[in-house]
C-alpha positions in Angstrom: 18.2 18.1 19.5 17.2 17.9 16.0 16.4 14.7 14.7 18.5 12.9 12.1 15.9 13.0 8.2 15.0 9.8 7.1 15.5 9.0 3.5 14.0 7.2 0.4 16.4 6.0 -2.1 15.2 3.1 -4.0 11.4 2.0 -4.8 10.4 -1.4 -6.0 7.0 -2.3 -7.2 4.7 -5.1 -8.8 1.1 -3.5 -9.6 -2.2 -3.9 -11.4 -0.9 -1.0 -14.1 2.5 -2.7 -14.2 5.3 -4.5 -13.0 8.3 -1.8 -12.5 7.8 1.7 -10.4 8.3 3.8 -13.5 5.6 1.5 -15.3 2.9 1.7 -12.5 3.6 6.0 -12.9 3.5 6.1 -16.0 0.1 4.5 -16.2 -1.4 6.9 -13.1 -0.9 9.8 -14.9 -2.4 9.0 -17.9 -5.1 8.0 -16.0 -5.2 4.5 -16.9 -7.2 1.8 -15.3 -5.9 -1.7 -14.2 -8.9 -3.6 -13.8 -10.2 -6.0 -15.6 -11.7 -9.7 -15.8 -11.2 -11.9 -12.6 -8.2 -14.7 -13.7 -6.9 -15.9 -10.6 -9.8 -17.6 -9.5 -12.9 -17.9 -11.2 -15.8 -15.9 -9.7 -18.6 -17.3 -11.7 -20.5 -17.9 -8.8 -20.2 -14.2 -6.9 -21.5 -10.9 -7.5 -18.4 -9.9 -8.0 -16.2 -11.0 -10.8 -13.4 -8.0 -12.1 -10.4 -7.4 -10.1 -6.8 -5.4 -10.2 -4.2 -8.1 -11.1 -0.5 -8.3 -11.1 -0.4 -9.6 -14.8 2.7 -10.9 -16.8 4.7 -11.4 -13.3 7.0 -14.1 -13.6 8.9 -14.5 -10.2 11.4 -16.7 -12.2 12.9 -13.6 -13.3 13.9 -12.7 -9.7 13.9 -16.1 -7.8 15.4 -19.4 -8.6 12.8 -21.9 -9.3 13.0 -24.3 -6.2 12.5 -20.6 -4.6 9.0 -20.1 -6.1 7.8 -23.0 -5.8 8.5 -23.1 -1.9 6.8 -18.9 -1.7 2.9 -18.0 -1.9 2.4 -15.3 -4.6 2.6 -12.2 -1.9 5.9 -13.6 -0.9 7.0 -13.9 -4.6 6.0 -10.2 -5.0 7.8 -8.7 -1.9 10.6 -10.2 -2.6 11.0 -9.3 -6.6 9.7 -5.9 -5.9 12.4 -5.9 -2.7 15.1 -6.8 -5.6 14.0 -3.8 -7.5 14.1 -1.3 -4.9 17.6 -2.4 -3.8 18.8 -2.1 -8.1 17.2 1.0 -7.7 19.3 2.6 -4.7 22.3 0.9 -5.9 22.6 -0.5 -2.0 25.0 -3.2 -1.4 24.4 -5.8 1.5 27.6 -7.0 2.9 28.1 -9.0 5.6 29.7 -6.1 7.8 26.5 -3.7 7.4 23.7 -6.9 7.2 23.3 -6.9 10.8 22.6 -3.1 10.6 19.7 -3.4 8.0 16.0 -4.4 8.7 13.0 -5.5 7.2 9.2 -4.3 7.8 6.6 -5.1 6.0 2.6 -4.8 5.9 0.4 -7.3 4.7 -3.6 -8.3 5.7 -3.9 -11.9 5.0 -0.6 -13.9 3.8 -1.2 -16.8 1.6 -5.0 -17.1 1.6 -4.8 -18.8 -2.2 -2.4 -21.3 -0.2 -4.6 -21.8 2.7 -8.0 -22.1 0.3 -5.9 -25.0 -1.8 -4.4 -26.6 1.7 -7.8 -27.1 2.8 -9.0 -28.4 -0.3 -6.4 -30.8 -0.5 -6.7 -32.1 3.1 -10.6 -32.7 2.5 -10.7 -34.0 -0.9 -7.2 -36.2 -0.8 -6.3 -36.2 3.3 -4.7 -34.2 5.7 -1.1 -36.1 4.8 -1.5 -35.2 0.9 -0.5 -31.5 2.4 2.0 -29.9 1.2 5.1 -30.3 3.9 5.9 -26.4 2.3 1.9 -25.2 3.5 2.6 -23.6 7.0 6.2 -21.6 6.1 4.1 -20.5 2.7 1.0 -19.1 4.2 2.0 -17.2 7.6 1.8 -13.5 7.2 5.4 -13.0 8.6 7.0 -15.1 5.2 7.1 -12.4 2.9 9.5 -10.3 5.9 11.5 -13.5 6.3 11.7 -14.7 2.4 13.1 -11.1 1.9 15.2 -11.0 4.9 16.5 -14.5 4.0 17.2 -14.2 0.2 18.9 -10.7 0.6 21.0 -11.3 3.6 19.2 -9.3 5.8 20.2 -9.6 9.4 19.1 -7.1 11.9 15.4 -5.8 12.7 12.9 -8.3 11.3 8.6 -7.5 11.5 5.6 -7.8 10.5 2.5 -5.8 10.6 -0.9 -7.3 9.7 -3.4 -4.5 10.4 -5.5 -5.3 7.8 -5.8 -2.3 4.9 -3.1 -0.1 7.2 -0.7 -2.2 7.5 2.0 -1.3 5.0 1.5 2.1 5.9 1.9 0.7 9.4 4.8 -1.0 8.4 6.9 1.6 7.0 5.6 4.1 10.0 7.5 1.5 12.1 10.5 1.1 9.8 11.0 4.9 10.2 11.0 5.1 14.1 13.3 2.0 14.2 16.0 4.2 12.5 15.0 7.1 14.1 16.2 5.1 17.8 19.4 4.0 15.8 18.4 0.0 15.8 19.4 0.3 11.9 20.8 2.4 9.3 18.8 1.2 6.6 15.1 -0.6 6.3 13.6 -2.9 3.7 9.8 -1.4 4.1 6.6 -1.5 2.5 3.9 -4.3 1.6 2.2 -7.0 -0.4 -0.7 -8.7 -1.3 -2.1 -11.6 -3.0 -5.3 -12.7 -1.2 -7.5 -13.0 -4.7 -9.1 -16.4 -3.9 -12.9 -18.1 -3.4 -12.2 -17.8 0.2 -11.4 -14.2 -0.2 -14.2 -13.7 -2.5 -17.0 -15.4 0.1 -16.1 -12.7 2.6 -15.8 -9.8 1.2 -19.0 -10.0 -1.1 -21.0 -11.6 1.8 -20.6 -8.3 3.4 -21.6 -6.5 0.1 -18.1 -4.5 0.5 -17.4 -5.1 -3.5 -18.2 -3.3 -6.0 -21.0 -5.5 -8.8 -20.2 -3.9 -11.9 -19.1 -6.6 -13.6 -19.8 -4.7 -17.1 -17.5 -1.7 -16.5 -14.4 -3.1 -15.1 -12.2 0.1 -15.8 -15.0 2.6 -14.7 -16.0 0.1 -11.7 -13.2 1.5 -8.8 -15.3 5.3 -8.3 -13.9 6.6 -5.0 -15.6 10.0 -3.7 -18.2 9.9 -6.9 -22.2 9.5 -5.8 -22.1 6.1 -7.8 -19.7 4.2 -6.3 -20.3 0.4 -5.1 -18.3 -0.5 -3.3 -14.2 -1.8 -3.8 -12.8 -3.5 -6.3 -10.5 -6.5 -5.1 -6.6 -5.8 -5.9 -3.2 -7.1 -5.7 0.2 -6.5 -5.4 3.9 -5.3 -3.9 5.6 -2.0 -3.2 8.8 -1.7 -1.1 10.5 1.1 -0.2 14.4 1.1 0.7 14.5 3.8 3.8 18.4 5.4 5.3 19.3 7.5 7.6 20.2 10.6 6.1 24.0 10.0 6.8 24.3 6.3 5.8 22.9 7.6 2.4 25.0 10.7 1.6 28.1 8.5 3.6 27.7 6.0 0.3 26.7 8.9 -2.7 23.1 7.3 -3.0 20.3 9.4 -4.8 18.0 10.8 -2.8 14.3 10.7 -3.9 12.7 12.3 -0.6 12.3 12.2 3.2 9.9 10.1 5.3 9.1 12.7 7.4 6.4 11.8 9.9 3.6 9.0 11.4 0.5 8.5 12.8 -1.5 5.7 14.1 -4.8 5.5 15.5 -7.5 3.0 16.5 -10.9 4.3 16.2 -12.0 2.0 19.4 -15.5 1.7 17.4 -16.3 -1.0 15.5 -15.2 -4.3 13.8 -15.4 -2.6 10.3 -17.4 0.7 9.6 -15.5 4.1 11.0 -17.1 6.2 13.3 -19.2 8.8 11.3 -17.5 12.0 12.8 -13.8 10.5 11.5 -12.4 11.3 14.8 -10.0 8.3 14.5 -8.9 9.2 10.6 -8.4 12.6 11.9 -6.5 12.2 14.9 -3.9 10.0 12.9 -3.1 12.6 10.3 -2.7 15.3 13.2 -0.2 12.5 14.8 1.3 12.7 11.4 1.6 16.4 10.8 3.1 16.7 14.1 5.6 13.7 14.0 7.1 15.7 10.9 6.9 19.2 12.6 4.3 21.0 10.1 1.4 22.0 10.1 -1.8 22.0 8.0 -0.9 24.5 6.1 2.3 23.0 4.5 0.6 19.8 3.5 0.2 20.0 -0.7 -1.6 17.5 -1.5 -3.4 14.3 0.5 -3.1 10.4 -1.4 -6.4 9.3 -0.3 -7.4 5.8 1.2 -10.2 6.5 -0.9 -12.2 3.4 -1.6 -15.1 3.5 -3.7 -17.3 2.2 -0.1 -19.8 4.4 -0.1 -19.0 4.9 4.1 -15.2 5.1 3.7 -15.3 8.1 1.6 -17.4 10.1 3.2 -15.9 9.7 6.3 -12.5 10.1 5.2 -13.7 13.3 3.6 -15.3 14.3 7.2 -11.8 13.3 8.5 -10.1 15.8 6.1 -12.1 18.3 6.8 -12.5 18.4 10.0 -8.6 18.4 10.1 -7.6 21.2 7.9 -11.0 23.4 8.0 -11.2 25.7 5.4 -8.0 25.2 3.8 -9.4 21.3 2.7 -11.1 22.6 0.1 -7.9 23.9 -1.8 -5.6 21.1 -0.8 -5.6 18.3 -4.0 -7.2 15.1 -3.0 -7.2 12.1 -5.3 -7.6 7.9 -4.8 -4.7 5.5 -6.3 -7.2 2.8 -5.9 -9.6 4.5 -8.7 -7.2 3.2 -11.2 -5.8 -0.7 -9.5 -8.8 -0.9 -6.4 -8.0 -2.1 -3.5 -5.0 -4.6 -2.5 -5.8 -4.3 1.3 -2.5 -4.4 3.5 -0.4 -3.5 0.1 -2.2 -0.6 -0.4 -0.2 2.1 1.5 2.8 0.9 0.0 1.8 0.6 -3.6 0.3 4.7 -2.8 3.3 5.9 -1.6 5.5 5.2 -5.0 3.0 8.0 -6.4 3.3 10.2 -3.3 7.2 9.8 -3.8 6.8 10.2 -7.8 4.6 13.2 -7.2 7.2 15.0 -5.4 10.0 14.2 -8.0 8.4 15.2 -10.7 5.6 18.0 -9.4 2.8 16.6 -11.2 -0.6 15.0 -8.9 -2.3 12.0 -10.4 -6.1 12.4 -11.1 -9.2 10.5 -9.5 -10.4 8.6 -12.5 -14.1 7.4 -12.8 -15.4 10.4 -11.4 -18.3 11.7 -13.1 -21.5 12.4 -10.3 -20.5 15.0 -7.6 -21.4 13.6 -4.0 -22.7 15.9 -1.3 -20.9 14.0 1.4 -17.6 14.3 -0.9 -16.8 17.6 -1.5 -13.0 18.2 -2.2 -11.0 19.2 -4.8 -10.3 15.1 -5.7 -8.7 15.7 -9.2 -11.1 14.6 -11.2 -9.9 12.6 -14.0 -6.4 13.9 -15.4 -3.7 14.6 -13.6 -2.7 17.9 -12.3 1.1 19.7 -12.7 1.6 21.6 -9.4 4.3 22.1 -7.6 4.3 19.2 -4.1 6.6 20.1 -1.8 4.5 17.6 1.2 2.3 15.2 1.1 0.3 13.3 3.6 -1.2 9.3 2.6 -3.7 7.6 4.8 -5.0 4.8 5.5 -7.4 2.9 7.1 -8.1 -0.8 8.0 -11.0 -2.8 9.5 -10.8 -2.9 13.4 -10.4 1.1 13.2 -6.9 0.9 12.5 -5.3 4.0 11.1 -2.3 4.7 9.9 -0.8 7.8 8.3 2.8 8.6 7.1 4.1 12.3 5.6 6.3 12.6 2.5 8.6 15.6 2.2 10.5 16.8 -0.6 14.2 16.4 0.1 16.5 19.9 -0.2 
C-alpha cells in the first residue's frame, strides 16, 4: 500500500542573515554573510572571538513579557519562529484537533547561557540566590514544551538532543510519527542559543573554531583548502509538517513533501568520523530509500559542510562514495558558509533553503571559496548562486558521537 505524502506548509525562522524565512533567503542567494563580532558574550580572552548571531530579535514581539523572562534565548526562538510558521500555513489550533497535533524538536545544549549565569550566581552570591525559574529554563526539552504549551499543543511531545543532528533528527521523527497515524500535523525543526564562555572553553579547547578573528565574513570556508575550523552560530527554524489529506482537507498551500530519512551512528569515535564516511554514507542511502529514489533523482545535496578541516573531507568521501560518478555533477553547497554553525539548529535552519530551493528553482552558492582542496572535489557552487531546475534534494547532517541524520525534500506535484 502506498504510503500517505507528508507535507510542508508553513516555515518559521530566526537566523544570523535575518529574522523571517523570506529574510534569511533573500540574504543566501545574494551570498551574503552573517558573521560578525562576538556580542553575546565577550571572548576577549579566546582564540576565537566572531560568531553568527540572531540580531535585532525581540521575543516581546511574539511572547508576553512575564513569558520571556521565564524562557532561555533558544526557547524564545523556537517559539517565535514556531508563531511564524503557523502565520505562515494559516493553521488553526482548536481544541478538537490539539490532541491530534505534535511537537518535535532538535536542539544540542538547551540553555547553556542560563546554566553558565546559574552557576555564577550560586558561587559568587549562594546556591539560594538561584533563580526558582533556572531548571524549567535550561533543560533541553523546554523549547518542545514552551511551544507545545503557548500554542495549545496537545498530542506527541519530543525531544532530540543528538548534538549537530538533531533537528534533522527531529523532523526525521516528526515525519514517521504521522506516517504511523499518531498525528495529522507536527510542529518540527530546531533551535539554538548555546553562545556563552562555557560554550566558548569547549569548543576552542578542542581547536574546532575557526581563529580568524580579522575576516569575520570570509571566516566560515567549508570544502575550501583554507578553512579553520567552524564558526560558532545561533538560531531557530521550524517547520509545520501534514499529512497530505489534513492539508488539502483545509485548502492549505503546499510548499513541498518530506519525503524520506536516514539515521546512522558511526560506532567510532566521540567526535572525528570515520575517514572512509561509511556512517555519512549509509544514512543518505537510508534516506534515498525511505523516499523510494534513487541516486540518480537527487538534484542537489545541502551539505553539513563545516569549514573543519575533517568534516568536509569526509563528507565529501561520503558523497562520493554514495553516488559514484554521478557526485561530481550533482550541486553541492554549505548554508553554514554564510551563518556557521548553530549545532543542533543547523538542519532545521538548512532545510528552509532546501524548501526555498525547490519553490523557486534557484541553488544557493558556497561563499568563501577561493583555494580548490584535493580532498574536496565537488561541484560546491562556488560563490553565487546557481538557477537550475530542483526537483529533490537530500540535507545531511552530522553530530559528534557519530550521529547521522539525513532527511529528502521533494518537490510537490
Amino acid at each position: 500500500m502506498e504510503r500517505e505524502k507528508i507535507v510542508i506548509t508553513g516555515v518559521g525562522g530566526f537566523t544570523p542573515l535575518g529574522n523571517s524565512p523570506e529574510e534569511f533567503w533573500s540574504g543566501l542567494i545574494a551570498g551574503k554573510s552573517g558573521i560578525g563580532p562576538m556580542t553575546l558574550c565577550d571572548p576577549s580572552d579566546y582564540p576565537c572571538q566572531i560568531a553568527g548571531e540572531v540580531n535585532k530579535f525581540d521575543p516581546g514581539q511574539y511572547l508576553h513579557i512575564k513569558e520571556t523572562k521565564r524562557m532561555a534565548r533558544f526557547s524564545q526562538l523556537a517559539v517565535s519562529a514556531a508563531i511564524q510558521a503557523i502565520d505562515m500555513s494559516e493553521l488553526i489550533v482548536t481544541p478538537g484537533e490539539s490532541n491530534r497535533m505534535g511537537v518535535i524538536l532538535g536542539n544540542g545544549n538547551g540553555g547553556f547561557p542560563t546554566t553558565e549565569s546559574g552557576v555564577r550566581t550560586m558561587i559568587e552570591k549562594g546556591g539560594m540566590k538561584v533563580s526558582p525559574f533556572f531548571m524549567p529554563m535550561i533543560l533541553p526539552n523546554m523549547a518542545a514544551s514552551n511551544v507545545s504549551r503557548i500554542l495549545g499543543i496537545k498530542g506527541y511531545n519530543s525531544t532530540v538532543v543528538t548534538a549537530c543532528s538533531a533537528s534533522n533528527q527531529a523532523m526525521g521523527e516528526a515525519l514517521e510519527v504521522l506516517r504511523r497515524g499518531v498525528a495529522d500535523v507536527m510542529i518540527t525543526g530546531g533551535t539554538e542559543a548555546g553562545i556563552s564562555h562555557l560554550g566558548l572553553s569547549g569548543f576552542c579547547s578542542m581547536r574546532a573554531l575557526t581563529t580568524n578573528n580579522s575576516n569575520p565574513e570570509e571566516a566560515s570556508r567549508p570544502f575550501d583548502a583554507k578553512r579553520d575550523g567552524f564558526v560558532p552560530a545561533e538560531g531557530a527554524a521550524i517547520l509545520v509538517l501534514e499529512t497530505e489529506k489534513h492539508a488539502i482537507d483545509r485548502g492549505a498551500r503546499i510548499l513541498c513533501e518530506l519525503a524520506g530519512f536516514g539515521s546512522t551512528s558511526d560506532a567510532f569515535h566521540p567526535v572525528h568520523p570515520e575517514d572512509n564516511g561509511d556512517g555519512a554514507m549509509r544514512a543518505m542511502k537510508q534516506a534515498l530509500g525511505d523516499a523510494g529514489i534513487t541516486v540518480d533523482d537527487v538534484d542537489y545535496i545541502n551539505a553539513h559542510g563545516t569549514s573543519t578541516q575533517i568534516n568536509d573531507a569526509v563528507e565529501t568521501t561520503a558523497i562520493k562514495r554514495l553516488f559514484g560518478k554521478r557526485a561530481y555533477n550533482i550541486p553541492v553547497s554549505s548554508t553554514k558558509s554564510m551563518i556557521g554553525h548553530s549545532l543542533g539548529a543547523s538542519g532545521a535552519l538548512e532545510a528552509i533553503p532546501c524548501i526555498y530551493s525547490i519553490v523557486e528553482n534557484i541553488v544557493h552558492p558556497t561563499i568563501n571559496y577561493q583555494f580548490a582542496d584535493p580532498k574536496c572535489d565537488l561541484d560546491y557552487v562556488p560563490n553565487r548562486a546557481r538557477e537550475m531546475n530542483v526537483e529533490v534534494v537530500l540535507s545531511n547532517s552530522f553530530g559528534f558521537g557519530g550521529q547521522n541524520a539525513c532527511i529528502v525534500f521533494k518537490r510537490y506535484p
